[in-house]
C-alpha positions in Angstrom: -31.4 -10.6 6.3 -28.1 -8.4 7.1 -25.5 -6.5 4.4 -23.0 -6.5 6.6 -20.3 -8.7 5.1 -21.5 -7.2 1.7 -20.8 -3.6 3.4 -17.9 -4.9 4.7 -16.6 -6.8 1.7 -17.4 -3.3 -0.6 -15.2 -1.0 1.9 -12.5 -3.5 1.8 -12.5 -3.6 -2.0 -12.7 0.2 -2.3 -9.4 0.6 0.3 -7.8 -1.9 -1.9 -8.8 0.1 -4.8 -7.1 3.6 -3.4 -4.2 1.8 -1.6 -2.9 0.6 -5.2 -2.5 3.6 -6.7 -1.2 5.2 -3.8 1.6 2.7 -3.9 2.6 3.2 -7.1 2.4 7.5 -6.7 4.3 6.8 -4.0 7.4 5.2 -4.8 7.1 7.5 -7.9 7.9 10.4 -5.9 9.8 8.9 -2.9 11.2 5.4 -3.6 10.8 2.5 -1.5 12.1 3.9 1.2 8.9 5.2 2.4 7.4 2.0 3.0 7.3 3.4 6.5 4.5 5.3 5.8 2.0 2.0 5.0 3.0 0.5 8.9 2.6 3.9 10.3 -1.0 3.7 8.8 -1.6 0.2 9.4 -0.8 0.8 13.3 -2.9 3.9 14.2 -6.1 1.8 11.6 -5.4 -1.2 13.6 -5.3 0.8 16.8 -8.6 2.7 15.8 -9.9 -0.4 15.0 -10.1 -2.1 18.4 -12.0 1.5 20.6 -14.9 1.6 17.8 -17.8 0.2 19.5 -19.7 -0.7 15.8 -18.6 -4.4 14.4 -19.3 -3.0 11.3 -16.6 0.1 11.4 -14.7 -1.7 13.0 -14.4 -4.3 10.8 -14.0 -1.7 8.1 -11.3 0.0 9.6 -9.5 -3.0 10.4 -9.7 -4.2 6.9 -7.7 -0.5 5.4 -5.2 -1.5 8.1 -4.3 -4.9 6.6 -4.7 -2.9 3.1 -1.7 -0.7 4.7 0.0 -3.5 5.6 -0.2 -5.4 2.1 0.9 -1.4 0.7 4.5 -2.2 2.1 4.9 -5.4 0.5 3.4 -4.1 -2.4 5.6 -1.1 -2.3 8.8 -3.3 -2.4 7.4 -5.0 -5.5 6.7 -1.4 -7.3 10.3 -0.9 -7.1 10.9 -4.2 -8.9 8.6 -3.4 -11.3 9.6 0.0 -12.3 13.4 -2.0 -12.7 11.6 -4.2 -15.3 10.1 -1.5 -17.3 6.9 -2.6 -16.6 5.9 1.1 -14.8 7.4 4.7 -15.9 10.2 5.6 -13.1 10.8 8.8 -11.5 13.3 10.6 -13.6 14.7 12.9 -10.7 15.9 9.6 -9.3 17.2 8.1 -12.7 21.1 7.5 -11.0 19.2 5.1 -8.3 17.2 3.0 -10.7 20.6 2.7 -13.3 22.4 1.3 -9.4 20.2 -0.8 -8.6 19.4 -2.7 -12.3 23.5 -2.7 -12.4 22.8 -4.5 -9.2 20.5 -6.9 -10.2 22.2 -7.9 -13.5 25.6 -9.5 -10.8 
């Protein structure tokens, strides 16, 4: 018997787990415009990824890459969320939000 796609499956659900709420802190603090951060991430995982000789970390490692990945589409949608109301937004950035929901309504 093996755990290794339960290990594996666990990891994945726990970098899912802090990638959310990272997303949302931040484009809190730094807008949307720091989706770079997530690809930057997701490249040097996904690079990591492929010289670990263990299937198992590998696979892991792999898996918080594609969780980077899904944080930049996910950090488009925070935006779009905030706009609804649906999440508090940054007040130091209050003039941006008003722009783009002025935006939106056209």
């Amino acid at each position: 018997m093996t755990f290794n796609g339960i290990i594996v499956g666990a990891a994945v659900f726990l970098s899912i787990g802090i990638c959310h709420p990272a997303v949302i802190k931040m484009e809190y603090a730094f807008g949307k415009r720091s989706w770079w951060v997530w690809l930057v991430a997701g490249l040097i995982f996904s690079c990591i990824s492929l010289f670990v000789p263990n299937e198992v970390v590998s696979t892991i490692i792999g898996g918080f890459a594609f969780s980077c990945f899904w944080g930049i589409h996910e950090m488009f949608l925070q935006e779009k969320r905030v706009l609804r109301g649906w999440f508090p937004e940054n007040p130091k950035r209050h003039a941006y939000y008003e722009a783009r929901r002025k935006g939106l309504e056209r």
